[in-house]
N, C-alpha and C positions, 0 to 999 in steps of 0.2 A: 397387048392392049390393056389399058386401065380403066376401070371405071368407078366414077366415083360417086358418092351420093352426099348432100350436105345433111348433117345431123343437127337439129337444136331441139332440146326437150326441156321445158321447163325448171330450173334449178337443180338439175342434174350436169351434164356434159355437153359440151360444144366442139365440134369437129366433123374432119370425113372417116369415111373408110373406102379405103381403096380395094377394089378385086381385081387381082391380077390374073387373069387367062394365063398365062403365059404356065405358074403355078398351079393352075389346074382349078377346078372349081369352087376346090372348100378352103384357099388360100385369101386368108387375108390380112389386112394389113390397114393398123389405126393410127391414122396423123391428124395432130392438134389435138387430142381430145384434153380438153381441161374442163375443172369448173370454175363457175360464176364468180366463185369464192377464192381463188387464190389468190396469192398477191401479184403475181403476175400479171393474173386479170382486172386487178383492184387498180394496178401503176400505167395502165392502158387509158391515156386521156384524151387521145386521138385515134380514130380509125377510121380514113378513107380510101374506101372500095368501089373504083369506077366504075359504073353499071357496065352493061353491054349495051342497055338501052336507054337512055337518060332522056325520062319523063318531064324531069323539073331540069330545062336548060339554063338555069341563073344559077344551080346553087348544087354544093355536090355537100351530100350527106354524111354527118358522123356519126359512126355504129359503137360506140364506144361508151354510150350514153350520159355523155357530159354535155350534148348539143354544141358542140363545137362547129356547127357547120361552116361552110365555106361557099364564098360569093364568087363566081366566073368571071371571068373576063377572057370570051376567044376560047381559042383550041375546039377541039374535035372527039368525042369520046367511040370510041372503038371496040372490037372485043375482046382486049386486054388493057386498055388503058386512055389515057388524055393526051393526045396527042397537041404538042405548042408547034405552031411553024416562028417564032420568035416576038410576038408580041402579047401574049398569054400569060395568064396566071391567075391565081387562085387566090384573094383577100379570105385570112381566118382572122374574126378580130379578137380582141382582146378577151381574156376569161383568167379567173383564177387560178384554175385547174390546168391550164397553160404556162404557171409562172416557171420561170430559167433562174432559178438561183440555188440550184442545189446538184446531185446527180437526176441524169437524163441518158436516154437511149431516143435517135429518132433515126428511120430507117425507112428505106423506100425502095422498090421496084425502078429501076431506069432503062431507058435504052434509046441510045442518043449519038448524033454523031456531030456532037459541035465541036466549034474548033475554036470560038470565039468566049470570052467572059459571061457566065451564068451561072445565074444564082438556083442551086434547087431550093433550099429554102434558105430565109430570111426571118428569125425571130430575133431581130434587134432593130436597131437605128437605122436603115441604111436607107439611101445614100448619104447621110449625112452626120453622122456618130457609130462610128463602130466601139465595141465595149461592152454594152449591155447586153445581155444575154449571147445568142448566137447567130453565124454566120456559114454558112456550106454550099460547094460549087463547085465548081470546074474552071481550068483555066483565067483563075482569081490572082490577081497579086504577082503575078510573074509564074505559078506555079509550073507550065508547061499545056501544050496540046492535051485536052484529055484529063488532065490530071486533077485528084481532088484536092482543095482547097480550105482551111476553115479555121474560123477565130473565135474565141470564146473565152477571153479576160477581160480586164477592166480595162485591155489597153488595146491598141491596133494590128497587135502580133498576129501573123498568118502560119500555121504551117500546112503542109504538102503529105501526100500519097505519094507514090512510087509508080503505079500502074497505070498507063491509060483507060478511061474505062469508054471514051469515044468510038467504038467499033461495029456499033449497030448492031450489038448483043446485051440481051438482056442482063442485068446484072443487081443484086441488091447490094447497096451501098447503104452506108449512114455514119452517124457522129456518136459516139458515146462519153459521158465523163462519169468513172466511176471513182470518186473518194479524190486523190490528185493526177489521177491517170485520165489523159483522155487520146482519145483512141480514133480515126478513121475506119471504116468497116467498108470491105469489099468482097462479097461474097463469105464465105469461111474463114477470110483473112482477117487481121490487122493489116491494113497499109500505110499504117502511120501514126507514130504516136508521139505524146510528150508529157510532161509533169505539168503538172494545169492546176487551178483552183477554181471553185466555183462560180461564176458568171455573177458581175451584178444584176439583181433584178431587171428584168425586165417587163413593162406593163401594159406596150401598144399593139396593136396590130401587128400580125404574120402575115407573110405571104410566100407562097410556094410558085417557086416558076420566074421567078424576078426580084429586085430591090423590096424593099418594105414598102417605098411611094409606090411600086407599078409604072416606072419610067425608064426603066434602064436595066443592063447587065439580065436580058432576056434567054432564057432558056428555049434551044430547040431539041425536039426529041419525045419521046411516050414517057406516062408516067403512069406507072401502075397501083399497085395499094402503099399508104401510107400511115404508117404507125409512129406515133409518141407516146414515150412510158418516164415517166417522173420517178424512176428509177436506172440505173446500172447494169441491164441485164447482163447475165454472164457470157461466154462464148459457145454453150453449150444452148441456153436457149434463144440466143440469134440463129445457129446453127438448124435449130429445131423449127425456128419460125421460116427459114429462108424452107428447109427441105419438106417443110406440109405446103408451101404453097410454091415451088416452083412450077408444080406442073402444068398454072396459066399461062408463063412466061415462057413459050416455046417456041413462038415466031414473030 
């Protein structure tokens, strides 16, 4: 058994510590602890963490402190996540601090058994210009059952993951483009990569769970916490961010 406690102290350190019983009493064990100050924490321009109890039903909060919040539409909030039955999704609008024209990491909690075309997010044109900024989903474009999906040039080009991640297990997925590398993220893995360049700007409205309108290419499934870093993180701390917070993601 684990137990954990949430740490925040004033311009010091942020994270848990876990006690593991299992190691006996005086064992323990520190994940996430960072400060306020690193760059890590500075390239964090989005952070949404689904309550268990969700007091304000319109609007789900960014801890990230850019106010990036995000407006509802639908779904169900649980105690690990948002659940979409397929007409859901989450409007973030437009912000600076948002802009896709450089390297980016964005990454999220899923667990999903669709089979049909959905978008988890949407920070570009769609459905009506793809190009600017980006695009990330599931069974998009031909990719397959399951399969990730996602576009991020000045042009319509799609590529593919390799993995279903449709199996009603939790899984963190996400898109990363570092320098001319960009990357699909599935758990610890790469699931697919290609020589890329940076996105053209993009300046409107996001949305999570569907299209950029909110019309279409609907996502069913949970969605747990969701991070964007206006940076490249490496593999070591995707790694680091998946293994301090899996331990919500257990059923």
């Amino acid at each position: 058994m684990t137990i954990r406690s949430n740490i925040l102290t004033p311009k010091a350190v942020k994270g848990w510590v876990s006690h593991n019983s299992v190691l006996g009493t005086n064992a323990y064990d520190l994940d996430n602890m960072y400060s306020p100050d690193t760059a890590m924490r500075k390239a964090c321009v989005l952070d949404l963490a689904p309550p268990k109890y969700n007091p304000h039903k319109k609007y789900w909060f960014d801890k990230s402190l850019k106010n990036n919040h995000g407006t509802i539409t639908g779904g169900v909030f649980g105690s690990t996540g948002w659940t979409l039955d397929g007409d859901d999704s989450l409007l973030i609008p437009n912000h600076a601090s948002l802009s896709v024209d450089s390297d980016f990491t964005f990454l999220v909690w899923i667990k999903t058994t669709n089979t049909v075309g959905g978008f988890i997010a949407s920070f570009t044109n769609t459905p009506a210009v793809y190009g600017d900024g980006f695009a990330f989903g599931i069974n998009l474009a031909g990719s397959g059952s399951g399969i990730m999906a996602a576009t991020c040039t000045g042009s319509s080009a799609w590529f593919f993951g390799t993995k279903a991640i449709n199996d009603n297990s939790w899984h963190l997925v996400g898109l990363r483009l570092s320098g001319t590398t960009l990357d699909l993220l599935l758990d610890n893995t790469i699931d697919g990569t290609r020589v890329d360049s940076a996105p053209l700007p993009y300046t409107g409205n996001r949305r999570i769970g569907s299209n950029t309108a909110g019309t279409g290419n609907f996502l069913t499934g949970t969605i747990g916490q969701i991070w964007y870093y206006n940076a490249g993180l490496s593999d070591a701390v995707v790694a680091h961010i998946r293994n301090a917070t899996k331990w919500r993601y257990t059923s």
